[in-house]
N, C-alpha and C positions, 0 to 999 in steps of 0.2 A: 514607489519608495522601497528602498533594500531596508530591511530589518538587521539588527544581529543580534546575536543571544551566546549566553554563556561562554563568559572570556575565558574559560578552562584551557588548559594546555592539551586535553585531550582532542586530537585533530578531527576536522568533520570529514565525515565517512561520504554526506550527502551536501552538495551544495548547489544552490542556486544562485544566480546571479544579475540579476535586471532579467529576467525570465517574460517573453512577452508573446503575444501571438493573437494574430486577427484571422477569423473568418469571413468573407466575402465585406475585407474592408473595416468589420467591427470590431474592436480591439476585445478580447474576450478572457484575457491576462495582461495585466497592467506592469512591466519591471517586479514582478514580485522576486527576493531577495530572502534570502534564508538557509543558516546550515546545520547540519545536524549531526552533531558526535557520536562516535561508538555508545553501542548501548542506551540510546534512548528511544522514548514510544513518544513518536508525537501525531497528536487528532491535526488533521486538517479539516477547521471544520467552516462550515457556507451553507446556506440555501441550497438548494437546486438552481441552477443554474448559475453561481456565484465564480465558477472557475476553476472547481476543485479537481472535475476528470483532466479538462484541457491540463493542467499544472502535472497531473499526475501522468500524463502522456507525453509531456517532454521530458521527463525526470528518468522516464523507461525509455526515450530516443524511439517511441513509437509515433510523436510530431516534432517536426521540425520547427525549433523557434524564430519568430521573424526577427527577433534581437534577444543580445543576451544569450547566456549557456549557464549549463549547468554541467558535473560533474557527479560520478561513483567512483570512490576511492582513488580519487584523481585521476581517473580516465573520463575525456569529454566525450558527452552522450552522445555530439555530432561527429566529430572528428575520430574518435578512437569508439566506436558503437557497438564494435564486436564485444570486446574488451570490458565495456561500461555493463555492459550487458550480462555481462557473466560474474558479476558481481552484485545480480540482484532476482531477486523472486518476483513477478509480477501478478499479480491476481488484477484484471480488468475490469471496469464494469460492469455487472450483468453480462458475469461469465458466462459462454455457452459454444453451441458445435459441438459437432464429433460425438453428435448422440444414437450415430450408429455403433462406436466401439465400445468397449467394456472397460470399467476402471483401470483394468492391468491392462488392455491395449491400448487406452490412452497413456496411460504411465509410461511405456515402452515405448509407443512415438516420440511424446516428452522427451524422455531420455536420450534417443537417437540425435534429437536437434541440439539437444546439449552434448553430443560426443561423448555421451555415456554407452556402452555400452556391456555385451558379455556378462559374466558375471557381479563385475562391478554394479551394472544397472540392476540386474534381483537384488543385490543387496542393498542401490539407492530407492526402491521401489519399494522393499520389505521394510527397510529402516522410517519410512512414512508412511506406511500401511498402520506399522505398529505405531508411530505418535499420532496419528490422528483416527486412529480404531477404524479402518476401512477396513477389516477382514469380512467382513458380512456383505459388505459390496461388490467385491472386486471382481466379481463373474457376472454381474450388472452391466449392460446398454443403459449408457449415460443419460440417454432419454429415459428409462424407467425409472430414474432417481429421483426422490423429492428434490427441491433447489437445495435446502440444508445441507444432504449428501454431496449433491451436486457441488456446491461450494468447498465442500471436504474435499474431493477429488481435485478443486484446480487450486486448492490452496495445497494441496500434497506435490501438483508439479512444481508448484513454487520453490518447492523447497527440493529437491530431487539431488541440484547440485550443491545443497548446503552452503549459499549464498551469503555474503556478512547481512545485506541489507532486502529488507520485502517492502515492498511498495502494493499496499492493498488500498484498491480505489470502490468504496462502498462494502466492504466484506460480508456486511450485513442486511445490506438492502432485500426489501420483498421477503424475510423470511419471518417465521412467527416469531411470538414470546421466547418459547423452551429453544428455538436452532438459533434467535440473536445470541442466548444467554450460553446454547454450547460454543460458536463460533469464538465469542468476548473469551471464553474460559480458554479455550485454544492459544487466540492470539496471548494471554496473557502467560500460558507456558511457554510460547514461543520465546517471548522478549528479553530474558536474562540474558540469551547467547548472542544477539542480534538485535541490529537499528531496523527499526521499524516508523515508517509512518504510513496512517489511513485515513483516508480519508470519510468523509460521512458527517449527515445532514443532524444526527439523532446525540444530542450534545452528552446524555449519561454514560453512553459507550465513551467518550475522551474524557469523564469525572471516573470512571471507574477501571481501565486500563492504560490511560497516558500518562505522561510526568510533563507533560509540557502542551500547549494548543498555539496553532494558528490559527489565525481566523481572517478569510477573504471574502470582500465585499465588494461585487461588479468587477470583479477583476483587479481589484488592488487588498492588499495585507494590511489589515487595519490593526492587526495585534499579533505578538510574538513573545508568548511568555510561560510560566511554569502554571500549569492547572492550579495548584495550588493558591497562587495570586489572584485568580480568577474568578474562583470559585468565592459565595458566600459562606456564611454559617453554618447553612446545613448543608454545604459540599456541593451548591449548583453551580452551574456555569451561566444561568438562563440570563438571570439581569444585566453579569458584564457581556454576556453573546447580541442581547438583543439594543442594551446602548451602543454599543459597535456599530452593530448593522441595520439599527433602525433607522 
């Protein structure tokens, strides 16, 4: 089923549209449906295993969907990919690799794939050094890094080409207390400039920096609304989350 949300005149930046895709036969995303305007933060939030990387891998044109498409900034993630693509920040699941190089030679790869270069690229490189305080790191082998760090660093390629939209699939997974609460504070400076959605299982992370949730269950979108609606009295998500998907 396609959701839709907010009749605003302001146009979606991110769309999807009957979005669907099987794994050896098992439908694993159902027609999920949904767009997203300039400037908003929205949780996609599920279980584990409810659909949210798969959803968040066709959205980056990194799987190919068996129906249905979606679109960045009007460029189709299958048909136009290059394009679609350079219109977005990606942080993956359970980022990782490339833990022979050092933050500033991963950033400089980075950059190279994005046809940054020259001095442009120190200055895309310095410009995210400085928003996400990697100066301490960036003569680090990406294996010596905690995940935290670690995370820091591929949320900095993210952003390298100052992208309108970041598509962060788990941002916070596997890290403690103190690096969930720096990463949240992160994304939450991020979001004035930029449509963002993340995905993730941990429902206070979408009470405390989204304006809006989805929520997928087995592979279908069983809610598409403003956190606010969703939320009770004392500002949880827990009871509308779990009549959803229980």
């Amino acid at each position: 089923m396609a959701f839709s949300h907010n009749p605003s005149l302001v146009p979606p930046l991110i769309v999807a549209d009957r979005l669907t895709i099987r794994y050896d036969g098992k439908t694993a995303v159902s027609e999920a449906g949904f767009s997203i305007p300039k400037g908003s933060t929205v949780g996609f939030l599920g279980a584990n295993g409810a659909g949210k990387s798969s959803t968040m891998r066709m959205l980056a044109g990194f799987r190919v969907p068996a129906s249905g498409s979606a679109s960045i900034a009007g460029f189709d993630v299958v048909r136009q990919r290059r394009q679609a693509q350079s219109m977005i920040g990606y942080l993956p699941e359970a980022a990782g690799g490339f833990g022979h190089l050092t933050a500033t030679e991963f950033l400089r790869f980075c950059s190279e794939t994005r046809e940054i270069s020259g001095n442009r690229a120190k200055q895309a490189i310095d410009r995210c050094c400085a928003e996400l305080d990697l100066d301490n790191v960036m003569s680090t082998p990406l294996r010596h890094l905690s995940k935290g760090w670690r995370q820091r660093v591929w949320l900095a390629q993210a952003l390298l080409h100052e992208p309108p939209a970041l598509i962060l699939d788990e941002p916070t997974d596997g890290l403690d207390p103190i690096q969930k609460r720096q990463i949240r504070q992160l994304i939450a400076r991020l979001s004035p400039d930029r449509t963002i959605i993340l995905s993730t299982h941990i429902l206070e992370e979408a009470e405390q920096i989204c304006d809006r949730a989805i929520i997928i269950d087995h592979g279908v979108i069983v809610a598409d609304q403003p956190v606010a609606d969703l939320v009770d009295d004392r500002g949880s998500l827990a009871a509308s989350f779990f009549r959803l998907v229980g």
